[in-house]
Steps between C-alpha positions, in 0.01 A plus 500: 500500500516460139795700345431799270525510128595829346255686304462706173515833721767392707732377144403919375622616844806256458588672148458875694750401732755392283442837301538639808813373534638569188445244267384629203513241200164280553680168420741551823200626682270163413842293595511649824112474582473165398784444773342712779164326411574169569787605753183642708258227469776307646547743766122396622489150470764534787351860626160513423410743692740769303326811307573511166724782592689367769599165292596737184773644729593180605549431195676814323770475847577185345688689187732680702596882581519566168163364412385412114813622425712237421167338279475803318913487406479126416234521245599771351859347448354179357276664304846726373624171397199367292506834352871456379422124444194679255744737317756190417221275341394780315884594406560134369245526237671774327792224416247224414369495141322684395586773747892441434475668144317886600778447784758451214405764288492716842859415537608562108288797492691656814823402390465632107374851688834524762708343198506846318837698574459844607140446642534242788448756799182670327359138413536415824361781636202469261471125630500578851230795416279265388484247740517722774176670333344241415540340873411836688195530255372091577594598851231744562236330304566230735457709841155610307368183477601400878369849650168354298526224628493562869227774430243224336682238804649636793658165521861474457725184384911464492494329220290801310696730636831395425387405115350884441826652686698289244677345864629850484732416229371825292675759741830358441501462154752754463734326665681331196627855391761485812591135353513612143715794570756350676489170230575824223766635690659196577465378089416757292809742662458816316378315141251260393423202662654141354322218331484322825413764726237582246359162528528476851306803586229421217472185742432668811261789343309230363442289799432831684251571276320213514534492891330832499257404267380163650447676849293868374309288204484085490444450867270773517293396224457116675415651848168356529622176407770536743329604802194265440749249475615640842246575642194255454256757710656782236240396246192502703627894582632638147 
């Protein structure tokens, strides 16, 4: 009997049943088909006589009580490092030239602002306003243009995902306040801040700042690149 080759229908009914399953980002769900695909035709050559059904399950046992699971968590934990690998390239060319001198004048800018006796709380305050704006305002563009997204393409991609969430960075950019208290009450005591202390936190705001803004606008605004890059089957969908 000459083994069976899967076919077109069979490949759709392969991407149901990992939706079924709960895969929902189309690049694990292609990953795992392509693996149950061949997995099954090599299921007949020794079985031939297997339904397309039967060798399926024969193939899904094969991943375990837990099922795609453990796929699902892998991927998305590599992709969690390209993403992080993404925001350090990006980061780096803010200290290469040119880059290196709007990241200089971000720095002097910040630190001639908290530099001004009697006004450091309310300029940081005003700092920490803006970004925090700014970010929650980027933030919800961002969601708008994924809920489009999946309306024009009901197909769904980590990578996407992850870039228009800003890797979830944007709900915890808040965060430095707790860091920037304590780093007052520890140096500033119940006066200004020093020269160093100054200097120091102009350091971190800046680099904060830029962290911030290299995950809600640069990486955002190279998506496509990104994911065709990624994703060579991306382009042919977009």
């Amino acid at each position: 009997m000459i083994p069976q080759k899967i076919t077109k229908t069979q490949i759709e009914l392969l991407y149901k049943f990992t939706r079924k399953h709960f895969v929902e980002h189309y690049d694990v769900q292609t990953e795992l088909v392509d693996h149950l695909a061949n997995d099954i035709e090599q299921i007949w050559q020794e079985k031939p006589s297997l339904s397309f059904d039967e060798a399926k399950d024969i193939s899904f046992k094969k991943f375990g009580v837990f099922g795609f699971m453990g796929v699902v968590e892998a991927k998305v934990a590599a992709m969690n490092k390209k993403y992080w690998l993404l925001i350090r390239r990006f980061m780096k060319e803010f200290f290469q030239w040119p880059q290196a001198l709007s990241t200089l004048c971000l720095f002097l800018t910040i630190n001639l602002v908290l530099s001004q006796e009697g006004y450091q709380e309310i300029s940081l305050m005003m700092i920490f306003g803006l970004v925090i704006i700014g970010m929650f305002v980027q933030l919800f563009r961002l969601r708008s243009i994924l809920k489009k997204r999946l309306r024009l393409n009901d197909k769904k991609w980590i990578l996407e995902e992850m870039v228009l969430n800003t890797g979830g960075m944007a709900g915890f950019s808040y965060m430095p306040f707790q860091f920037i208290v304590q780093f007052i009450i520890q140096f500033g005591g119940d006066g200004d801040l020093g020269v160093m202390a100054i200097l120091l936190l102009s350091l971190f705001l800046s680099i904060y700042i830029l962290l911030l803004y290299t995950v809600a606008f640069v990486i955002p605004s190279k998506m496509t690149e990104l994911l065709e890059a990624q994703y060579p089957e991306y382009k042919m969908m977009a």
